[in-house]
FIFI-483183 format. One record per residue: residue in one letter; x negated, y, z of N, C-alpha, C, CB in turn. Coordinates in steps of 0.2 Angstrom, whole numbers, plus 2048, in hexadecimal, padded with zeros to 3 digits. Glycine has a CB too. Layout:
AXYZXYZXYZXYZ
...
This chain:
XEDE6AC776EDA6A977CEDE6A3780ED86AE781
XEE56A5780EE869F785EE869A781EF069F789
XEEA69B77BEED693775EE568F777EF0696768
XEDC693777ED8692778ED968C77EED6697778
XED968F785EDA68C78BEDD68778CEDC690790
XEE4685788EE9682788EE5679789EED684782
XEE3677783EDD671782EDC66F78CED267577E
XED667478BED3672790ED7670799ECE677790
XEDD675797EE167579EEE466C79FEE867D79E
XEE766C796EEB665796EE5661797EEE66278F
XEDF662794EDB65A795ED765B79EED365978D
XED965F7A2ED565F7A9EDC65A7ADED36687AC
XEE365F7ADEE865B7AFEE86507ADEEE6617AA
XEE86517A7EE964A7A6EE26457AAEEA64979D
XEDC64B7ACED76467ACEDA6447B4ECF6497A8
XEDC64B7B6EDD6497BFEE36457C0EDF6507C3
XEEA6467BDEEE63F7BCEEA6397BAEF46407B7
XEE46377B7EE36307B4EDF62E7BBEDE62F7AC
XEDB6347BDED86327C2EDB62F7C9ED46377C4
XEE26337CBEE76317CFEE86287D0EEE6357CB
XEEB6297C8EF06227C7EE961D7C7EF66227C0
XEE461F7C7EDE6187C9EDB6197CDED96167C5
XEDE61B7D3EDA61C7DBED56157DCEE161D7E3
XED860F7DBED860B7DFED06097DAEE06067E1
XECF60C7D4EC76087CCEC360C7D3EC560D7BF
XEBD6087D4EB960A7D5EB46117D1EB66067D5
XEB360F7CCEB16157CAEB461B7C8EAE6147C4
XEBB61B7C8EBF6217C7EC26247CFEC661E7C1
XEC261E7D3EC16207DCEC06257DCEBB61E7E1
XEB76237DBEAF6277DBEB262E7DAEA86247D5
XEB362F7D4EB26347D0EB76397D3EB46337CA
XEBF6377D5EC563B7D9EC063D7DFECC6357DB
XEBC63B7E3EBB63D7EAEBC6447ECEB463B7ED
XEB96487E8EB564F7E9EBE6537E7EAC6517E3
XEC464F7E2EC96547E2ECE6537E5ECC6557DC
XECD64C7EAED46477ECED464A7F3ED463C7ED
XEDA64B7F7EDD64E7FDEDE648803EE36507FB
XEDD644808EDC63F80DEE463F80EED8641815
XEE363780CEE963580BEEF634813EE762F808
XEF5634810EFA632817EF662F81AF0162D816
XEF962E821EF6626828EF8620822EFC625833
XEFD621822F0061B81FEFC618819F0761D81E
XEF861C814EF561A80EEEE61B80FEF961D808
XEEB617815EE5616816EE0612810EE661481C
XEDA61480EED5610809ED660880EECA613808
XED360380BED45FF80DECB5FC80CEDC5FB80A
XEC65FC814EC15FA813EC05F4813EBE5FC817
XEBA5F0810EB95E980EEB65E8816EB55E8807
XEB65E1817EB45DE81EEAB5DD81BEB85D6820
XEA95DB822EA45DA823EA25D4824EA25DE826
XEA35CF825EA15C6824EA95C4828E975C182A
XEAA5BE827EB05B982BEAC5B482CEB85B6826
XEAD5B2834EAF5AC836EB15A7836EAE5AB837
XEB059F835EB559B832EB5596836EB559882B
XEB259783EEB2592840EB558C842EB0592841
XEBE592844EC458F847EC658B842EC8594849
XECA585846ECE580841ED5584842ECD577844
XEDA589849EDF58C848EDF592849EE358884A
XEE559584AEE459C84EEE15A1851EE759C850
XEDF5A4851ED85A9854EDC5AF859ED25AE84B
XEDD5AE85FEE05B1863EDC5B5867EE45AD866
XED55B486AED25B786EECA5B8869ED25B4875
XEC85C186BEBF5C0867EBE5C686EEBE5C485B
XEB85C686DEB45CA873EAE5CB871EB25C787A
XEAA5D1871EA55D286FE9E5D2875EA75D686C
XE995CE875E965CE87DE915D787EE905C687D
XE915D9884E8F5DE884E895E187EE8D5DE88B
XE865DD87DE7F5DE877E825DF872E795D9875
XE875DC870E8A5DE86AE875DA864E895E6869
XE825D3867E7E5CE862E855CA863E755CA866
XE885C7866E8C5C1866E955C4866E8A5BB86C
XE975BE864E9D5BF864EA25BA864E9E5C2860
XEA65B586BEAA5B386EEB15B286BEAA5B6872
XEB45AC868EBA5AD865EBD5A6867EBA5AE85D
XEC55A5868EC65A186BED059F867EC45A4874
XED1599867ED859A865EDB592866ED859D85C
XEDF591861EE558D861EE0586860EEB58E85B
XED958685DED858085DED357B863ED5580856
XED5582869ED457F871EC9581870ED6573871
XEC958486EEC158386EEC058E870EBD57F863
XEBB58C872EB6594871EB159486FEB3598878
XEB0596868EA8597864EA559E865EAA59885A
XE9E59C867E9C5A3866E975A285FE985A586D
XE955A885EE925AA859E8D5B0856E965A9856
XE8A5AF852E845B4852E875BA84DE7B5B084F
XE8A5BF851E8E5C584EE885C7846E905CD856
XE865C7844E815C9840E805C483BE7B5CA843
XE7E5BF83BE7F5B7838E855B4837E7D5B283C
XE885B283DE8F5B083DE8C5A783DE945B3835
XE875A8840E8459F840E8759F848E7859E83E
XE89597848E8E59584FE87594855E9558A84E
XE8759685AE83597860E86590863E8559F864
XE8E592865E8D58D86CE9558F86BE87590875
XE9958586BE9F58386AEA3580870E9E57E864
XEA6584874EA658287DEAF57D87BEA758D884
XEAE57787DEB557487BEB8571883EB356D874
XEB6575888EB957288FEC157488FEB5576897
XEC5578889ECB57888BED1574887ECB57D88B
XED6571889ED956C887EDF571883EDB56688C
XEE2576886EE757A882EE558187CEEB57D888
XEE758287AEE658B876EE358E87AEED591875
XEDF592877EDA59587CEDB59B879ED259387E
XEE05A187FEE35A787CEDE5AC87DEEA5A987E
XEDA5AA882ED65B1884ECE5B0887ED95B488A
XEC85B5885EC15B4888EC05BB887EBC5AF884
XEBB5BA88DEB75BE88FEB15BF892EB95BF891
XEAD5C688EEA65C3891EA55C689AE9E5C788A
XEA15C389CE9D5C68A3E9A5CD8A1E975C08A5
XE9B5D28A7E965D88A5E8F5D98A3E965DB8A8
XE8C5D18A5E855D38A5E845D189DE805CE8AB
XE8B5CA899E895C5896E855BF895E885C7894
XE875BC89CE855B689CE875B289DE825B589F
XE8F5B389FE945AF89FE995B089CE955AF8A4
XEA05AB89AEA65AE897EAC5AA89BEA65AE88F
XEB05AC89AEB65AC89DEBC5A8897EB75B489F
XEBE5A3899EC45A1895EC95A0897EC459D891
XED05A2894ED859F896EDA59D891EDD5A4898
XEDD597891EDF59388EEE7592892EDB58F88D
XEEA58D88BEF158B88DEF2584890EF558D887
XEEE583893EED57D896EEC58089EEE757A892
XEEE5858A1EEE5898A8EE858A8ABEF25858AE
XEE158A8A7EDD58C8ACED85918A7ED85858B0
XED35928ADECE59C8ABEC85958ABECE5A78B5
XEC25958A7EBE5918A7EB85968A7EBF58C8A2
XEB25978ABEAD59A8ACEA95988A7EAB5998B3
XEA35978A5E9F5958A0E9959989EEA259489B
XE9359589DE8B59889CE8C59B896E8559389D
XE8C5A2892E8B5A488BE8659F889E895AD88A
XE8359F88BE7D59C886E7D595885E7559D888
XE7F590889E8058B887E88585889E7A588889
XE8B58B88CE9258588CE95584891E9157E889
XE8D582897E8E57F89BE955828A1E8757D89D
XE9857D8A2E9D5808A7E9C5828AFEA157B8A8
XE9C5888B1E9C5898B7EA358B8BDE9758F8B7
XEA758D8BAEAC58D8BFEB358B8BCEAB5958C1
XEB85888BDEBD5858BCEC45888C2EBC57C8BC
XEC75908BEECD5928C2ED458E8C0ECF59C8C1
XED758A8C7EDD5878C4EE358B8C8EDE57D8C7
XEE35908C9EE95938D0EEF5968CAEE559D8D6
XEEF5978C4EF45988C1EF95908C0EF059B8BA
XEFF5918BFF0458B8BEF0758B8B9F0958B8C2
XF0358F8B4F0658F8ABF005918A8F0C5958A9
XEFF5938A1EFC59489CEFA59B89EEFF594896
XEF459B89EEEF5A389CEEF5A5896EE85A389C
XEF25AB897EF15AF892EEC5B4891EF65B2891
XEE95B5896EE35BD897EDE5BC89DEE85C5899
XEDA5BE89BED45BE89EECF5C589EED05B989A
XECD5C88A2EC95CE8A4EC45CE8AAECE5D48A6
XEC05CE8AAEBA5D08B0EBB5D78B1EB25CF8AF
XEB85D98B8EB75DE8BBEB35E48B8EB55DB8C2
XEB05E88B8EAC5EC8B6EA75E98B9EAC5F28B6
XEA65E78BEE9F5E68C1E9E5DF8C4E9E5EA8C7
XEA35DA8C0E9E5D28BDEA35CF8C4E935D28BE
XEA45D38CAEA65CD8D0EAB5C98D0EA65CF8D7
XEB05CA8CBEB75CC8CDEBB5C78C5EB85D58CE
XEC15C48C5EC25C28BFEC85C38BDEC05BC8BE
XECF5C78BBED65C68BBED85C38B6EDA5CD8BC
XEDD5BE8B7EDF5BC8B2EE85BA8B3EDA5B58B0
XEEB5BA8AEEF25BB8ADEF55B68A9EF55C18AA
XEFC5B58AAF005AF8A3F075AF8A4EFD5A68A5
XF065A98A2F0F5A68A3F135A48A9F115A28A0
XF0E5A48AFF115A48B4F135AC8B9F0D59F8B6
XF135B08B4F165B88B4F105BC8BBF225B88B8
XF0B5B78BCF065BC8C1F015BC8BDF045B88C9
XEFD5C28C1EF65C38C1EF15C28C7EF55C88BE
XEEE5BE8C5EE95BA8CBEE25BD8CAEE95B18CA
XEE15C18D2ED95C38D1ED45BF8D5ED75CA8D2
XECE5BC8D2ECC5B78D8EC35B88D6ED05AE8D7
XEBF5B48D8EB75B68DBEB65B58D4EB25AF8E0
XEB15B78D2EAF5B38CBEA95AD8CBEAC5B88C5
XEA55AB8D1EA35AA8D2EA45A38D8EA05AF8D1
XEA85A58DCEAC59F8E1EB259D8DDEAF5A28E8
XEB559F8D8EBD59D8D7EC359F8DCEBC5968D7
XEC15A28E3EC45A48E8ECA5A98E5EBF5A88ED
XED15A98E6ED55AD8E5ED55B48EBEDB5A98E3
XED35BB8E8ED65BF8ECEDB5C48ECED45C08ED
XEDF5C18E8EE65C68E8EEB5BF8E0EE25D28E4
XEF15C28E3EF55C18DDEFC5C48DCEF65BB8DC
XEFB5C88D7F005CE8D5F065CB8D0EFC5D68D1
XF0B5CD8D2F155CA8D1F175CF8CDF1C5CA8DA
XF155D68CBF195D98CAF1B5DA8C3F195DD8CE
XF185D58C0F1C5D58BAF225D18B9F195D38B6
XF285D18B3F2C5CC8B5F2D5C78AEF325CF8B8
XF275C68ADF275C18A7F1F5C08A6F2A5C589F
XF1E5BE8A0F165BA89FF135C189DF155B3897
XF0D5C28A0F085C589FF015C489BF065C68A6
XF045C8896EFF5C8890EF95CC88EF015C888C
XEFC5D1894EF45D6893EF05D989AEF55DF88C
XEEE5D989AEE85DA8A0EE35E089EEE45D38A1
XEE25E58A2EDD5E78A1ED95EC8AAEE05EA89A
XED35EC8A9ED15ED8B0ECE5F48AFECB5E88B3
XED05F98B0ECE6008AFEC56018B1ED36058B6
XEC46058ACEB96048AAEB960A8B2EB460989E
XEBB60C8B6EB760C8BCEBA6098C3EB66138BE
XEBE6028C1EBE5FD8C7EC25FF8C7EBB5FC8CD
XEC76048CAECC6038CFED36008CDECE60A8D3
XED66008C8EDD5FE8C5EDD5F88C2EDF6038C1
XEE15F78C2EE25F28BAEEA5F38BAEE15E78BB
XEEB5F18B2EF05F38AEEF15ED8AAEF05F98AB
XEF85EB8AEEFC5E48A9F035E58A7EFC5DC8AE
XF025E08A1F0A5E089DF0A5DC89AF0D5E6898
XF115DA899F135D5897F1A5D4892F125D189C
XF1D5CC892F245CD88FF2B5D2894F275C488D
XF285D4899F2E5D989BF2D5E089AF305D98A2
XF2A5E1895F295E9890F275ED896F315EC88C
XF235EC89BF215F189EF195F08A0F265F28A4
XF155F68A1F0F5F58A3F0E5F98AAF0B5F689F
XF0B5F68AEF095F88B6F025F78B8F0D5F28BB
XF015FE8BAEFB5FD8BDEFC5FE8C3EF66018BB
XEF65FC8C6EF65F98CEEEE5FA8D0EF85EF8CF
XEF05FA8D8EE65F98DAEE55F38DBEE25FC8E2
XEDD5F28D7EDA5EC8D6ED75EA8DDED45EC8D0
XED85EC8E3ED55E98E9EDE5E88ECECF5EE8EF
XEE05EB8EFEE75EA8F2EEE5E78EDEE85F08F5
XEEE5E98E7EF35E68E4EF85EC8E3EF65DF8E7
XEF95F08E7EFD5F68E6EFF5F98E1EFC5FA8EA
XF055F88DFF075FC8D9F076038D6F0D5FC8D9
XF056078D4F0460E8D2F086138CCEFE60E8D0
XF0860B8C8F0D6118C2F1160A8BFF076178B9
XF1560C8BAF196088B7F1C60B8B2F1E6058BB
XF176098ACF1A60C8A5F216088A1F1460C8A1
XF2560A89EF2A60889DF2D60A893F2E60B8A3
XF2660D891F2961088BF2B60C887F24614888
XF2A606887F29602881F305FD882F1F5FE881
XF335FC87BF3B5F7879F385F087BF3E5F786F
XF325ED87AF325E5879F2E5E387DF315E2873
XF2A5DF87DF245DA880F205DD87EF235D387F
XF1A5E0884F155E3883F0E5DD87FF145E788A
XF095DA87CF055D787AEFE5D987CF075D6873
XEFD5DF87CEF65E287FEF75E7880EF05E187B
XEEF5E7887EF05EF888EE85F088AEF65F188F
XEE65F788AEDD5F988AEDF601890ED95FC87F
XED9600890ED8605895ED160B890ED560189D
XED461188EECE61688EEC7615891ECF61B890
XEC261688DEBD616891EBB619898EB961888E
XEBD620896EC062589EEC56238A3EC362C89D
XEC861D8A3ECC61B8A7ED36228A8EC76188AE
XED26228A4ED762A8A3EE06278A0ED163089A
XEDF62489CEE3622897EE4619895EE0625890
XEEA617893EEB611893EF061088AEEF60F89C
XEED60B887EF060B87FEF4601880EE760C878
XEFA60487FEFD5FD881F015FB879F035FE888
XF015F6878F025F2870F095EE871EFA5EB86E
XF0F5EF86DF135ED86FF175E9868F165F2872
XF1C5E4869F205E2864F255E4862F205DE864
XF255EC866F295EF863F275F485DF2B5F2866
XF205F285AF1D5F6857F195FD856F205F7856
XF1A5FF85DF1360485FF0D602863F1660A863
XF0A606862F06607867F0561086CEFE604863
XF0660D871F08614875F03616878F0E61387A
XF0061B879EFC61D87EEFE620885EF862087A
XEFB620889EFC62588FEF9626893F02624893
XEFC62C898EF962D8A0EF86258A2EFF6308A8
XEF16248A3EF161F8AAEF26218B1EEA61C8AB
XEF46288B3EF46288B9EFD62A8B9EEE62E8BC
XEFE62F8B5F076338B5F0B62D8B1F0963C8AF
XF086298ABF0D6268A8F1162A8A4F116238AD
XF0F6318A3F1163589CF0D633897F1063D89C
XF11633892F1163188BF0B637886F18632889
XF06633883F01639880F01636878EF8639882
XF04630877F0563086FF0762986DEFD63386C
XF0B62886BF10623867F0D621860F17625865
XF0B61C85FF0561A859F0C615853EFA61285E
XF0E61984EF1261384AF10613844F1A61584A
XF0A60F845F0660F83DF0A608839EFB60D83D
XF1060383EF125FE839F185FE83FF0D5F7837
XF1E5F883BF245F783DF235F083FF2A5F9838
XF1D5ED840F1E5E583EF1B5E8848F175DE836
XF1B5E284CF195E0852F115E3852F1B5D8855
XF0E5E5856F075E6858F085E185DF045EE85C
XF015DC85BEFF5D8860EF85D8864F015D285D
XEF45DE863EEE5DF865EEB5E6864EEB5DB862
XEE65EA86AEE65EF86BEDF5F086DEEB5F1870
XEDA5F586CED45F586DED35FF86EECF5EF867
XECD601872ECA606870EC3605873ECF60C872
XEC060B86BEB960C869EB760D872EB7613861
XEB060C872EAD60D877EA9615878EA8608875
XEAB618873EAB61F873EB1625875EAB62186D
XEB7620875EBC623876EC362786DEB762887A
XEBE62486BEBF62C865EC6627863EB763085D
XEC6620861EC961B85CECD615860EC3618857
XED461685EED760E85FED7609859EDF60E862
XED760485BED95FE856EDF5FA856ED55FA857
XEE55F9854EEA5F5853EEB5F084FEEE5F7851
XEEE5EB850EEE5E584CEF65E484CEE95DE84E
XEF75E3846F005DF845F015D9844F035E283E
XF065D7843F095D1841F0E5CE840F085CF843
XF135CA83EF175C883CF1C5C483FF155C6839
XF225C283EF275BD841F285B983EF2B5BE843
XF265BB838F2A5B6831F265B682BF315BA82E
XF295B3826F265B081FF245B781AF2C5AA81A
XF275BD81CF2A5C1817F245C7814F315C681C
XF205C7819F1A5CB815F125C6814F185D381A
XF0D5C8812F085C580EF015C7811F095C7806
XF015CE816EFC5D0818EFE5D381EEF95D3815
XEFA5D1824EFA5D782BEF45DC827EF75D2834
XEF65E182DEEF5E782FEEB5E7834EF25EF831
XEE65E9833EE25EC839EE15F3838EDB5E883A
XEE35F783CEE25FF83BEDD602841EE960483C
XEDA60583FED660B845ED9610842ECD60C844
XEDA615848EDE61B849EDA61F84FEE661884C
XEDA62784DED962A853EDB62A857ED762E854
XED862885FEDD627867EE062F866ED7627870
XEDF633863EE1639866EE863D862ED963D867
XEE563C85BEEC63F858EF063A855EEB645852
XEEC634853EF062C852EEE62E84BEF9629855
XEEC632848EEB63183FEE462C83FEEA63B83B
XEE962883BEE4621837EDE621832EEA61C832
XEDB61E835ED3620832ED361A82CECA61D839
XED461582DED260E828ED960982BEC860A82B
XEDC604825EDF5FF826EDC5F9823EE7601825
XEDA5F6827ED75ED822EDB5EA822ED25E7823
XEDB5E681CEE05DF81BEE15DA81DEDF5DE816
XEE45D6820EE35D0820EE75CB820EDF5CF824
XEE75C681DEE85C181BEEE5BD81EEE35BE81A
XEF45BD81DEFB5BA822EF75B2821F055BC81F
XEF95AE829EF85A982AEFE5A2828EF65AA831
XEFC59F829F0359982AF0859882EF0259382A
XF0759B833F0C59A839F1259D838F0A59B83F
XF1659C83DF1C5A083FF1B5A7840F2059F845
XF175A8847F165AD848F0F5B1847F185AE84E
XF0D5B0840F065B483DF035BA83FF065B6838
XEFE5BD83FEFB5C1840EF55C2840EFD5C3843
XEF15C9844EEC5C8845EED5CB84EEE75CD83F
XEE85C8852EED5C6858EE65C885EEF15BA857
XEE15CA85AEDF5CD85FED65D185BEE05C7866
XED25D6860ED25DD85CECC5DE861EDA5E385C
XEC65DE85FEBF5DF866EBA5E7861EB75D2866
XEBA5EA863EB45EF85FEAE5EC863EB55F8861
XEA75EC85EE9F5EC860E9F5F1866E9A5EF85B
XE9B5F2869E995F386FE945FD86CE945EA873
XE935FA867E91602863E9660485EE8A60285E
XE9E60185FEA260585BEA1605851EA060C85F
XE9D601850E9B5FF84AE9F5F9846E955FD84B
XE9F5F4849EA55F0845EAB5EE84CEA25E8841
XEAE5EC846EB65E8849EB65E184AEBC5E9843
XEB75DD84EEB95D784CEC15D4850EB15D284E
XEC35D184BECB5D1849ECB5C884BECD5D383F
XED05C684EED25C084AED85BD84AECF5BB84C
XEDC5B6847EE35B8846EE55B1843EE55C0842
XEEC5B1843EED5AB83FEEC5A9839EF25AB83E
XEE75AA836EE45A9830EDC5A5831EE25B182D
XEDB5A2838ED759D83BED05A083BED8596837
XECF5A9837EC95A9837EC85B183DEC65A982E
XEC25B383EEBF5B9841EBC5BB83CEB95BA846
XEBD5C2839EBB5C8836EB95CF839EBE5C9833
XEB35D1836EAF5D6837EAF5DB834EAA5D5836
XEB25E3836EB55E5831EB05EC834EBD5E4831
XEAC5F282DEA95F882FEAE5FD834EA75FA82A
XEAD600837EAE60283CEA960983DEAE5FC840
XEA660D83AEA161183AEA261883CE9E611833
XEAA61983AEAD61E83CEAD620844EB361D839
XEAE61C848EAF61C850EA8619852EB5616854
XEA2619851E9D61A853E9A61E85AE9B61C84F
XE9761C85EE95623861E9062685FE93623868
């Protein structure tokens, strides 16, 4: 009876080794699902995208999604902000008031309005639907890097290279407040989803939250080796996920500044940070310094144990410093949209962090 068994034990073994070594054939995938075990973080499937847009002539440094989750805002090195019909990908409305890079946009809460920084020193107000210009902030004395509205539309902070963050009317242009306490350019901004805080960082590797009416300093996180590039706030205003070029992405207390979880899904710089509107999922984006590799990542990861759901591919750019450079989730947690030195926006499924 065994010499019997023997056959069959060899020909089940060889069939689960052939299945193995052709993870990647579709049809032999298929067939492994029901015996294959979930792979490392690190050897995530790699999901296909969902459309790219081509409309940038350079670099794709800022995308936003507007509250409906119909449009979608992208802005970069070739001085322009396209918007566009997130479903189509047919161009809406091509806003060209700015003369430098335009690193950063943002929509208004209602979405009627958006918000741009460019490297040409000013925050430019503008009608979503057709362009037209309504407000022109000049109080910065360098390049904008970041741009955020208030939760409740009245309010507008924006940061740069002149190491402040300036908060002022959104509707007068009136400055009321401006916060010093960084000591370098301020590249991420973010305004806590029940008003009271904001949290900024920059190239002095630290991030600080403060109150958003008096400017007063509250915490000062320090975990991180290099120049922080982005930072988000939880939806619960609970937690704060900061993106660094030292390679992590760190999570923590917004209120203690203890540490809840060190995200090292890559060794290359993170240059962008997002989380799902549910709460459940962050997003990261990497990037490069050099000629030496062929593809960045985009990963979604759970906020909570940091094990990686999905990593997409994408396409290293021509520049020096390549990447994908910045990271917006739909507003239902459904897709991704990415953009980056590769001059395009991509749409990537996202189904997993749903609410």
């Amino acid at each position: 009876m065994m010499k019997r068994a023997t056959p069959h034990i060899t020909y089940t073994l060889q069939w689960l080794l052939l299945c193995w070594m052709t993870i990647g054939v579709s049809l032999l995938g298929t067939a492994c699902t029901a015996v294959s075990t979930a792979p490392p973080a690190t050897k995530q499937a790699r999901v296909g995208q969902i459309t790219t847009y081509t409309g940038h002539t350079g670099t794709v440094y800022a995308v936003a999604w507007s509250p409906d989750g119909i449009r979608i805002a992208s802005g970069g090195d070739d001085s322009t902000v396209q918007v566009w019909d997130a479903k189509t990908g047919h161009l809406l409305v091509r806003y060209t008031g700015h003369t430098g890079t335009v690193y950063a946009v943002a929509w208004s809460p209602d979405g009627t309005r958006i918000a741009s920084g460019s490297d040409d020193g000013t925050v430019q107000v503008w009608n979503a639907a057709n362009g037209h210009l309504l407000l022109t902030y000049t109080g910065h004395t360098a390049g904008v890097r970041q741009v955020v509205w208030s939760p409740d539309g009245t309010r507008i902070a924006s940061g740069g290279n002149d190491n402040t963050v300036q908060i002022w009317n959104a509707k007068t242009g009136q400055r009321l407040l401006t916060y010093t306490g960084q000591l370098g350019a301020v590249f991420g901004i973010a305004w806590s989803p029940d008003g009271t805080r904001i949290a900024s960082a920059g190239n002095d590797s630290t991030v600080q939250v403060w109150n958003a009416t008096t400017g007063h300093r509250l915490l000062t996180y320090s975990g991180h080796t290099a120049g922080i590039r982005q930072i988000v706030w939880s939806p619960d205003s609970k937690r704060i996920a900061s993106a660094s070029q030292d390679g992590t992405v760190q999570v923590w207390d917004a209120t203690t500044g203890h540490p809840f979880l060190i995200y090292r899904g890559d060794t290359r710089p993170v240059w962008a940070v997002a989380w799902s509107a549910n709460g459940a999922c962050i997003a990261s984006a990497t990037g490069n310094t050099s000629f030496e590799r062929h593809m960045e990542t985009v990963q979604i990861w759970n906020a909570t144990t940091g094990h990686t759901f999905t990593s997409f591919p994408v396409a290293s750019g021509t520049t020096y410093a390549d990447g994908t450079f910045a990271v917006a989730w739909s507003p239902n947690g459904g897709r991704l949209a990415t953009g980056g030195a590769d001059t395009m926006v991509h749409l990537w499924p996202t189904t997993t962090c749903m609410r």
